[in-house]
C-alpha positions as a Markdown table, in Angstrom:
| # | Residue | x | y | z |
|---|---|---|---|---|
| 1 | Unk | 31.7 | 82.5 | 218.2 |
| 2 | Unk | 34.4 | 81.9 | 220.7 |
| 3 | Unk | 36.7 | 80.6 | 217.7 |
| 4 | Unk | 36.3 | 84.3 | 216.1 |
| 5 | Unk | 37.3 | 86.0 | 219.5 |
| 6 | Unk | 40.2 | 83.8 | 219.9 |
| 7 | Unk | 41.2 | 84.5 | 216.1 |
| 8 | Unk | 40.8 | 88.2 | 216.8 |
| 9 | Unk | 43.0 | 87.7 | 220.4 |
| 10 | Unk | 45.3 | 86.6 | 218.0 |
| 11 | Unk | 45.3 | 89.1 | 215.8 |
| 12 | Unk | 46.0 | 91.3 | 218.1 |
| 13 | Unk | 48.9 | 89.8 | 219.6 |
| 14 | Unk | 50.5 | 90.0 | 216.4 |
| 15 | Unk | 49.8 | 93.7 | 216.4 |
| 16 | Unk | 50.7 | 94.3 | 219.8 |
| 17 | Unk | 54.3 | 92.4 | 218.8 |
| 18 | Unk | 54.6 | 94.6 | 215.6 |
| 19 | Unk | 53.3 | 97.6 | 217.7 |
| 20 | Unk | 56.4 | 96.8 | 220.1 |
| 21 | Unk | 58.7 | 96.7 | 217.2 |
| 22 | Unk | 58.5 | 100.2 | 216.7 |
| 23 | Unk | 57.9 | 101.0 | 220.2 |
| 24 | Unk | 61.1 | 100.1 | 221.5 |
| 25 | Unk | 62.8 | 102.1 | 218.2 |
| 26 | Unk | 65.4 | 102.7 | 220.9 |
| 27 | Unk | 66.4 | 99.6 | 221.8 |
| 28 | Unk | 68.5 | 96.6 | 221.0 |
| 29 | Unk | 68.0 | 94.6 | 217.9 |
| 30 | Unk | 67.5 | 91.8 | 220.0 |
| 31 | Unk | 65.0 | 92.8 | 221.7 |
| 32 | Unk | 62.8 | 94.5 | 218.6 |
| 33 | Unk | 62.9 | 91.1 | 217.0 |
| 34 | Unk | 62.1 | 89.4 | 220.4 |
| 35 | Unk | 58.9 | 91.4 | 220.6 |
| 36 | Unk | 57.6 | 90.7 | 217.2 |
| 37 | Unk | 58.8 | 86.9 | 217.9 |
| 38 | Unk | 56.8 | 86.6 | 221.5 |
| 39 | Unk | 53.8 | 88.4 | 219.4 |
| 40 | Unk | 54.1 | 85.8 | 216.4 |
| 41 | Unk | 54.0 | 82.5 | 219.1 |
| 42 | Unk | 51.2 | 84.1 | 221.5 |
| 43 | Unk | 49.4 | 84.6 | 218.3 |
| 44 | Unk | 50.1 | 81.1 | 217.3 |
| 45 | Unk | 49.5 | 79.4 | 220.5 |
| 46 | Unk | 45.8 | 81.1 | 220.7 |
| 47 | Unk | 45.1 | 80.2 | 217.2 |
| 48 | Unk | 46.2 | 77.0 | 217.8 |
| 49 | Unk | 43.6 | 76.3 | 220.6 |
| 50 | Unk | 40.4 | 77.0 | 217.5 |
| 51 | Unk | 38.7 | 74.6 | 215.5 |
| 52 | Unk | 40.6 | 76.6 | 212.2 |
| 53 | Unk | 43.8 | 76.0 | 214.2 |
| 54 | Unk | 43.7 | 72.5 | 214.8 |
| 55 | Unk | 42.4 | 71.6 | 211.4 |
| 56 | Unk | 45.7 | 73.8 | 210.1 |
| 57 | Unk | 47.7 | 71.8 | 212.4 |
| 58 | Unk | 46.2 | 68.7 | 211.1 |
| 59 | Unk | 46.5 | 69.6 | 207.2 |
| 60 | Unk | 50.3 | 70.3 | 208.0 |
| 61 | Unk | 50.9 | 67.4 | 209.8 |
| 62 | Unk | 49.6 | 65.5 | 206.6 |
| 63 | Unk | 51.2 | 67.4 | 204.1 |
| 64 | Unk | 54.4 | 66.4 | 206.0 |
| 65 | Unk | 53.4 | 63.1 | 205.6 |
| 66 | Unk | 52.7 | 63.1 | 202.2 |
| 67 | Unk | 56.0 | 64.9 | 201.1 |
| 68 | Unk | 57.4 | 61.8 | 202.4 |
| 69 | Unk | 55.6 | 59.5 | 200.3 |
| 70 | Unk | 56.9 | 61.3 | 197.3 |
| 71 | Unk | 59.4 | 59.5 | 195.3 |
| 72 | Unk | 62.0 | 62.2 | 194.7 |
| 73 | Unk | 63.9 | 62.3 | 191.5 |
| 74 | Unk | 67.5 | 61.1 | 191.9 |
| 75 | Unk | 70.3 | 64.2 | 191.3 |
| 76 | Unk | 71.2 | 62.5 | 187.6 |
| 77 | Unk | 67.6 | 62.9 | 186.5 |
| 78 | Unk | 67.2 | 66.0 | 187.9 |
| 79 | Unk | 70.5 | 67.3 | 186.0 |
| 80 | Unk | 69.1 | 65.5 | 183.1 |
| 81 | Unk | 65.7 | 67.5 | 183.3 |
| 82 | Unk | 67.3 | 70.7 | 183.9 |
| 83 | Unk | 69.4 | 70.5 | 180.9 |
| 84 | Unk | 66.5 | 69.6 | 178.6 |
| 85 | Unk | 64.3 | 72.7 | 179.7 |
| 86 | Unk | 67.7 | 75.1 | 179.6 |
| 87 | Unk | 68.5 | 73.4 | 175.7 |
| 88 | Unk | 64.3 | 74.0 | 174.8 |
| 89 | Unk | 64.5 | 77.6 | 176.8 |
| 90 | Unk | 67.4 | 78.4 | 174.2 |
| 91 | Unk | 66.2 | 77.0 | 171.2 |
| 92 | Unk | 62.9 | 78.7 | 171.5 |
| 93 | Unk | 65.0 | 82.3 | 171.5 |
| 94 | Unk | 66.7 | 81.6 | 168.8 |
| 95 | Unk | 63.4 | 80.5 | 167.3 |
| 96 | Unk | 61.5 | 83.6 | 168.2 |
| 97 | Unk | 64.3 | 86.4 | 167.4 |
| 98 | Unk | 64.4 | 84.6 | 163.5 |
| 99 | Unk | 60.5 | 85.1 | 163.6 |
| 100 | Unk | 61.2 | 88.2 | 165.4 |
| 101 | Unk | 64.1 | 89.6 | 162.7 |
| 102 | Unk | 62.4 | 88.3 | 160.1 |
| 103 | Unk | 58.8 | 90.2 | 160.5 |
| 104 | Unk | 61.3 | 93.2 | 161.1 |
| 105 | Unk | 62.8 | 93.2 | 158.0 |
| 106 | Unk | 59.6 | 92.4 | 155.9 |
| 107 | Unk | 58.1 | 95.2 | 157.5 |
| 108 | Unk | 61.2 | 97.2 | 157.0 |
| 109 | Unk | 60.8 | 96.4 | 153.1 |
| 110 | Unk | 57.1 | 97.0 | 152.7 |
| 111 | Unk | 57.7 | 100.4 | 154.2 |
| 112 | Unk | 60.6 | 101.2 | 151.2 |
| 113 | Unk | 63.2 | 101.5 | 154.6 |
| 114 | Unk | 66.5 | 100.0 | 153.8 |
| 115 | Unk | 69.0 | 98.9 | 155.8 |
């Protein structure tokens, strides 16, 4: 119960910091952006103290983890690979306008329209 208070504290810090966006309409950018910015981190610094939070926190720190695991393609291969999709990308328009003209103008013939 006190994680779903603490998520709905949160909540409302982001509303109170979007809620001072427009409430200081007359002021600097600066400090619009500041208020939406000090909502954002309150909001994330609440969050971050519930069982949710954490387990986010966790999940990222992994997932940062893992991305540096992966074995990254080197640039040649990744020229290599966009080239082949472009060239099939290409190749499969000029596939489907033939099919595409060529229904077109057996249509056009069955209906007696010349062209």
């Amino acid at each position: 119960m006190a994680d779903k208070i603490k998520l709905g504290v949160a909540f409302l810090l982001v509303v109170a910091g979007i809620a001072g966006f427009y409430a200081l309409h007359e002021s600097a950018a600066v400090v619009k952006l500041a208020s939406v910015l000090l909502g954002l981190l309150l909001a994330a610094a609440v969050a971050w103290t519930t069982d949710p939070g954490k387990r986010l926190f966790i999940f990222g720190k992994e997932s940062v983890a893992e991305a540096k695991r992966v074995v990254w393609p080197t640039r040649k291969e990744t020229v290599q690979t966009t080239g082949i999709v472009v060239l099939f990308a290409v190749i499969m328009a000029l596939f489907l306008w033939t099919v595409d003209a060529s229904l077109m103008l057996m249509v056009n013939k069955l209906m007696g329209r010349s062209e």
